[in-house]
Each structure stands twice: as structure tokens, then as C-alpha cells.
C-alpha positions as CSV (number, residue, x, y, z in Angstrom):
1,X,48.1,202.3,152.7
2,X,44.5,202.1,153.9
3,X,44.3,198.6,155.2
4,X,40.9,199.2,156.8
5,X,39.6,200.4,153.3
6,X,41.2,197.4,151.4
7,X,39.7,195.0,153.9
8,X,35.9,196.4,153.6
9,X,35.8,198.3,150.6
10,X,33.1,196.8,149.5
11,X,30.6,197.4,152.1
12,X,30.2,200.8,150.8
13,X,28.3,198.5,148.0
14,X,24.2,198.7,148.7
15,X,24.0,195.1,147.5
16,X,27.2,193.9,149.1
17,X,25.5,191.2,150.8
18,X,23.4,189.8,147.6
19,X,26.8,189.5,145.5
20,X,29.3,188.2,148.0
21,X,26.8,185.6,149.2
22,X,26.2,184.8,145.4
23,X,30.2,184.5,145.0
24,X,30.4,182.6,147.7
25,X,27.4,180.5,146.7
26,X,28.9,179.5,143.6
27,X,32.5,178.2,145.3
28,X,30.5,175.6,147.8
29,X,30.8,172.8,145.0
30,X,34.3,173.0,144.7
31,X,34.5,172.5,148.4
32,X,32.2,169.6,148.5
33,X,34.1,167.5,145.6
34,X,36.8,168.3,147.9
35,X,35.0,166.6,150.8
36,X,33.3,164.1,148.8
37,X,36.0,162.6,146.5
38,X,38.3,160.9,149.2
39,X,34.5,159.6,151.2
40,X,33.8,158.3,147.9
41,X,36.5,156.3,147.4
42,X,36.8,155.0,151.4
43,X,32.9,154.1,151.1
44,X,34.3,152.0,147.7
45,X,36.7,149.9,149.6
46,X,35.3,149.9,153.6
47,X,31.5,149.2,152.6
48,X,30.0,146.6,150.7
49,X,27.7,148.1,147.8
50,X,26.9,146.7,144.4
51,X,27.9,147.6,141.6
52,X,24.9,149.4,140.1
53,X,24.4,151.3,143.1
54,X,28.5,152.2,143.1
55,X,28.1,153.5,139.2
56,X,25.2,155.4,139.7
57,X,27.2,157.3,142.6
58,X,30.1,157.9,140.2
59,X,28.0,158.9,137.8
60,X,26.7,161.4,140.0
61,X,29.8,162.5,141.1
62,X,31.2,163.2,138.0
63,X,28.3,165.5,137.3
64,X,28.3,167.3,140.8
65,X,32.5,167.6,139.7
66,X,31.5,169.3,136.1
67,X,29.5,172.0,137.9
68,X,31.9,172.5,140.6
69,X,33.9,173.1,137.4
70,X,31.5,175.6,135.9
71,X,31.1,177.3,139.2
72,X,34.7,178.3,139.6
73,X,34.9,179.3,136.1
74,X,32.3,181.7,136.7
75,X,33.6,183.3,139.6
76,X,36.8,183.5,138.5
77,X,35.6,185.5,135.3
78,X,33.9,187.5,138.2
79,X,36.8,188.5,140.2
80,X,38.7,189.8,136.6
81,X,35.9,192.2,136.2
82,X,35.9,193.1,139.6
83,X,39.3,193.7,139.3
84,X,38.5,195.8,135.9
85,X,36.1,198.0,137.7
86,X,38.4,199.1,140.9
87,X,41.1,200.5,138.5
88,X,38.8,202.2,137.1
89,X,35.3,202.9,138.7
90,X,36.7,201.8,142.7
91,X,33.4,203.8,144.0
92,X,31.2,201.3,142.8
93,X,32.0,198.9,145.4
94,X,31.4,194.9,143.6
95,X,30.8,194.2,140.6
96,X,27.3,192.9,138.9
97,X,27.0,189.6,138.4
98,X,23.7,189.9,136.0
99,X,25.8,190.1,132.9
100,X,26.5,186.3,132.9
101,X,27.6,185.8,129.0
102,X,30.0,189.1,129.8
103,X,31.4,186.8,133.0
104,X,31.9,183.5,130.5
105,X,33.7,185.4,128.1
106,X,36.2,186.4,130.0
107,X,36.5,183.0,132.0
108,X,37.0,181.7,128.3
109,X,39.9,184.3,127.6
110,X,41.6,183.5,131.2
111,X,41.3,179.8,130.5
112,X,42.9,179.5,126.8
113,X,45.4,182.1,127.7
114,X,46.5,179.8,131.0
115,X,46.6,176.8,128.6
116,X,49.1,178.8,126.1
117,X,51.3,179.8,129.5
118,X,51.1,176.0,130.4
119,X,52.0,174.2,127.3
120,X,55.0,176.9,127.1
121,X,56.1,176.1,130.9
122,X,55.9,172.5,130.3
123,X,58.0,172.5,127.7
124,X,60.6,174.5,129.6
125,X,60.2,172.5,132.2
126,X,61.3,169.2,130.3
127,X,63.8,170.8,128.6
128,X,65.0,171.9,131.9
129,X,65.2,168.4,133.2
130,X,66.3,166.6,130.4
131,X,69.5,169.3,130.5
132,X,69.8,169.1,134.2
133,X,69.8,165.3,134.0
134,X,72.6,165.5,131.2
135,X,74.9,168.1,133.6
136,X,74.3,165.9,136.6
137,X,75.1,162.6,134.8
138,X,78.6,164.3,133.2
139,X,79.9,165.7,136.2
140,X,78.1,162.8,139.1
141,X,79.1,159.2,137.8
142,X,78.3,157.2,141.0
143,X,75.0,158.9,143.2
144,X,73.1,159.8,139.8
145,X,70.0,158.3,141.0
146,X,70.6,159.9,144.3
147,X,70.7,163.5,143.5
148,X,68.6,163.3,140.2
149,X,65.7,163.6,142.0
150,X,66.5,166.2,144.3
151,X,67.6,168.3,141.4
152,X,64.1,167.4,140.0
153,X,62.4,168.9,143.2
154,X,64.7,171.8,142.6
155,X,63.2,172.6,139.2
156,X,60.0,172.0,139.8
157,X,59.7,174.3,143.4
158,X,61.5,177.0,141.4
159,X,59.0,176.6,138.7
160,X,56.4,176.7,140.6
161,X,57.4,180.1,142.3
162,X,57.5,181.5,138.7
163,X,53.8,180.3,138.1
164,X,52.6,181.8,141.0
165,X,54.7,185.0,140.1
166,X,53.5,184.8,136.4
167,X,50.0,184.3,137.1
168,X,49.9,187.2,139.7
169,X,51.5,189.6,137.0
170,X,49.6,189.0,133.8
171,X,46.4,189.1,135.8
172,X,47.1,192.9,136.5
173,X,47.8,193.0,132.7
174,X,44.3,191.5,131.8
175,X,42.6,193.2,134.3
176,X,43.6,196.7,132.9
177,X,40.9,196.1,129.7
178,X,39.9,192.4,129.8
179,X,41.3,191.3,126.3
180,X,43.0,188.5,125.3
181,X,46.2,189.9,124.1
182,X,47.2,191.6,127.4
183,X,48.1,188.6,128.8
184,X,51.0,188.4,126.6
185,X,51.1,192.3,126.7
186,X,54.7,192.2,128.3
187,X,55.4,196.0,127.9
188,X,52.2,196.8,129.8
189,X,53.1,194.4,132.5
190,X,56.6,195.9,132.5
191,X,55.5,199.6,132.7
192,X,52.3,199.2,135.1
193,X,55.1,197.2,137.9
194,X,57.9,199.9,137.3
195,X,55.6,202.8,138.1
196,X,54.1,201.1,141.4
197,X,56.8,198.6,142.8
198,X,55.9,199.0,146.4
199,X,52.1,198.4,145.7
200,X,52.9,195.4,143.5
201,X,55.4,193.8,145.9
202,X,52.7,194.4,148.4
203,X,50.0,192.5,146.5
204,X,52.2,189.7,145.4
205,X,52.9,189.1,149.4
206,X,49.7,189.3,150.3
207,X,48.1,187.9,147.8
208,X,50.7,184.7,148.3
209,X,50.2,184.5,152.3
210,X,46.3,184.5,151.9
211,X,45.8,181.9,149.5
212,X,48.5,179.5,151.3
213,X,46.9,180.5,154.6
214,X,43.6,179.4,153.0
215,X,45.5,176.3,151.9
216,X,46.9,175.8,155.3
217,X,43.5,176.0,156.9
218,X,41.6,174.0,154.4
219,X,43.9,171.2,155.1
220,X,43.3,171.4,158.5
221,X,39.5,171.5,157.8
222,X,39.4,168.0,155.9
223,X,41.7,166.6,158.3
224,X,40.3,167.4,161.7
225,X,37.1,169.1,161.5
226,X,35.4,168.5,158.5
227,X,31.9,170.9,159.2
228,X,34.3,174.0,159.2
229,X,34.4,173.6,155.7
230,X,31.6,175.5,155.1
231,X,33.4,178.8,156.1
232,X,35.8,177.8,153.2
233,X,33.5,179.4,150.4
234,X,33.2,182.4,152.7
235,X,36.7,182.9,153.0
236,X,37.7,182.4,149.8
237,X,35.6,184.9,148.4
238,X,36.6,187.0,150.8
239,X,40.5,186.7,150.3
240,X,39.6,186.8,146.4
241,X,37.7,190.4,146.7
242,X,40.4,191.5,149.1
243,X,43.3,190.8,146.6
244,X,40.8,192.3,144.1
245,X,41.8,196.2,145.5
246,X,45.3,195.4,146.2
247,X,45.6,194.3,142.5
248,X,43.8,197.3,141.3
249,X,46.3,199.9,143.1
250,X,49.1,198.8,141.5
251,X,47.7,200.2,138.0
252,X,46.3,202.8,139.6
253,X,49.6,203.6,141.1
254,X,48.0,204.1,144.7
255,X,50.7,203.0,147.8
């Protein structure tokens, strides 16, 4: 494995610069209603403003949280093509982010196929509980509300696991040709992992230590140092554009 070309493939791009910083750009909002949302509501208990003067803030608020929300929609149909053109075209470096109707549309399909994939896990997941919650209450007659909810917490971090498994895997699936019906492509899925196990355990790793790192250090941001945060857009991209190639090997069955 390359690791210097998976970390800076995409200098070899002539406009590297221009599209990461337009990436990056587009992920500051997100980070600001982060920053911004708990001020708001301090400044709402701590200082004395009216109420007009409060509403207009929310107001405000609420729109500055609908383009966050647009932003990260956008990038995020960005990063699929990305990953789309290093399985197939990995010379060209980044993708273009001129075709903006071509980015929405498959933001669209990533959004109504994660709201399929959610309503189906959250039905699993009460079915798992209410079962779990029967079996504990047959066999546990005295500490029921005791070890109820640990068994809860249980659940729900094994669940949660799966998501982040699930997510990882039909991306690779979508990715391959951008249409809707891949994410439920399961053969594909099954096929592209069996021929390419060590590249797709490699990308599920690292693609799980860098987002929980940028998690971890996000945290850390908002609680001690709050003008680091603007790196936080930087490093996001960065991580997402990273994950990007190690995604794309596993298709293109490269160690």
C-alpha cells in the first residue's frame, strides 16, 4: 500500500487548491451552527435581551442552520463522485464541482436511500428491544429496571457499529455507478468485498479512526479552544478526500 499516494493523491490535480478550498468552504456552516447553537442558548438565559431582538436571532439562526444543511448536502454528493471517478479515472486527481445539478442529484439519491436504511433499522431496533425487554422480564423478576437499561445500551452500541459498518459498505456499492438501486445492490456489495478483503478491512479501519479522531478533536475544540475550529472544515475535507482513494481500491481491487 502507497500511503504517501493515498495521503496526497490529489495534488497531482492542477486545480487542487481551487476545489479543496471550495470543499472546505462549503463545510464552515456546519461548524459554526456547531459553535453557535449552545452561545445561543447561554446568551438566552445569562443576558437580558428582549424578545424581538431574541426572535429575530432565532430566526436567523434557523436560516444560517438550513444552509449549513444545504452545504453538507452538497459536499457530500461531492465526495460520491469523487469516489466514482478514482475507481475509475484515479489520474484525474479531484473531481469538478461545476456540474452542481449532477452533485444534487446524487445528494438526493444518498439521502432517500439513508431514509429507507433508517426506517428499516428503527424498526429492528424496537423490535429488538421490545423482545429483549420480554427475555429479561421472564427470566429477571426482581432487578428488571436495573438491567433493562443496560441491555438497552447494549442494543443500541451494537447497532450503532452496524450503521457505521452499513453505511461504509453500501457507499462502495453506490460509488461503483451512482444509481439508486446499488445501495440495495447486495450481490455487488458482496462480490466487490470478497475479491478485496484486505483493502476493505483497511478502509473500514481507517475510515472509522479518522472520523472518531475528528470527533475526538472537535470536542476538544468547542470545549477548550474554540478559534481552532476553523481548521475543522480543513480537516474534514481532508479526511473525506483521503477515505475517498481508500474506498476506491477496494473495487478496484488494489492492496
Amino acid at each position: 500500500m502507497d500511503l504517501k499516494y493515498i495521503l496526497t493523491y490529489f495534488v497531482s490535480d492542477k486545480n487542487w487548491i481551487k476545489k479543496y478550498l471550495i470543499g472546505s468552504l462549503l463545510i464552515v456552516p456546519s461548524v459554526l451552527c456547531s459553535i453557535c447553537n449552545p452561545s445561543f442558548n447561554f446568551m438566552k438565559h445569562i443576558i437580558a435581551i428582549n424578545k424581538l431582538e431574541y426572535n429575530v436571532a432565532l430566526f436567523l439562526m434557523l436560516i444560517f442552520f438550513v444552509v449549513s444543511i444545504f452545504a453538507s448536502v452538497i459536499v457530500g454528493g461531492y465526495i460520491a463522485i469523487n469516489n466514482n471517478l478514482r475507481i475509475y479515472k484515479k489520474e484525474e486527481g479531484l473531481a469538478e464541482w461545476k456540474d452542481i445539478k449532477s452533485i444534487l442529484k446524487v445528494s438526493f439519491k444518498m439521502i432517500a436511500a439513508w431514509l429507507i436504511y433508517m426506517l428499516i433499522l428503527t424498526v429492528i431496533y424496537s423490535v429488538i428491544i421490545f423482545l429483549s425487554s420480554i427475555i429479561i422480564s421472564f427470566f429477571v423478576k426482581d432487578n428488571l429496571l436495573d438491567i433493562l437499561p443496560i441491555a438497552i445500551a447494549v442494543t443500541s452500541l451494537i447497532l450503532l457499529v452496524f450503521c457505521c459498518l452499513m453505511f461504509l459498505t453500501v457507499l462502495i456499492s453506490f460509488s461503483t455507478d451512482l444509481r439508486f438501486s446499488s445501495f440495495f445492490n447486495f450481490k455487488l456489495m458482496y462480490n466487490v468485498i470478497k475479491n478485496n478483503k484486505k483493502s476493505y478491512l483497511i478502509y473500514v479501519l481507517a475510515a472509522t479512526s479518522g472520523y472518531l479522531l475528528l470527533t475526538g478533536f472537535n470536542y476538544f475544540v468547542f470545549s477548550k479552544c474554540v478559534y481552532v475550529s476553523i481548521l475543522i472544515p480543513f480537516l474534514t475535507f481532508y479526511i473525506s478526500i483521503v477515505v475517498s482513494e481508500l474506498l476506491a481500491r477496494v473495487p478496484r481491487q488494489e492492496s
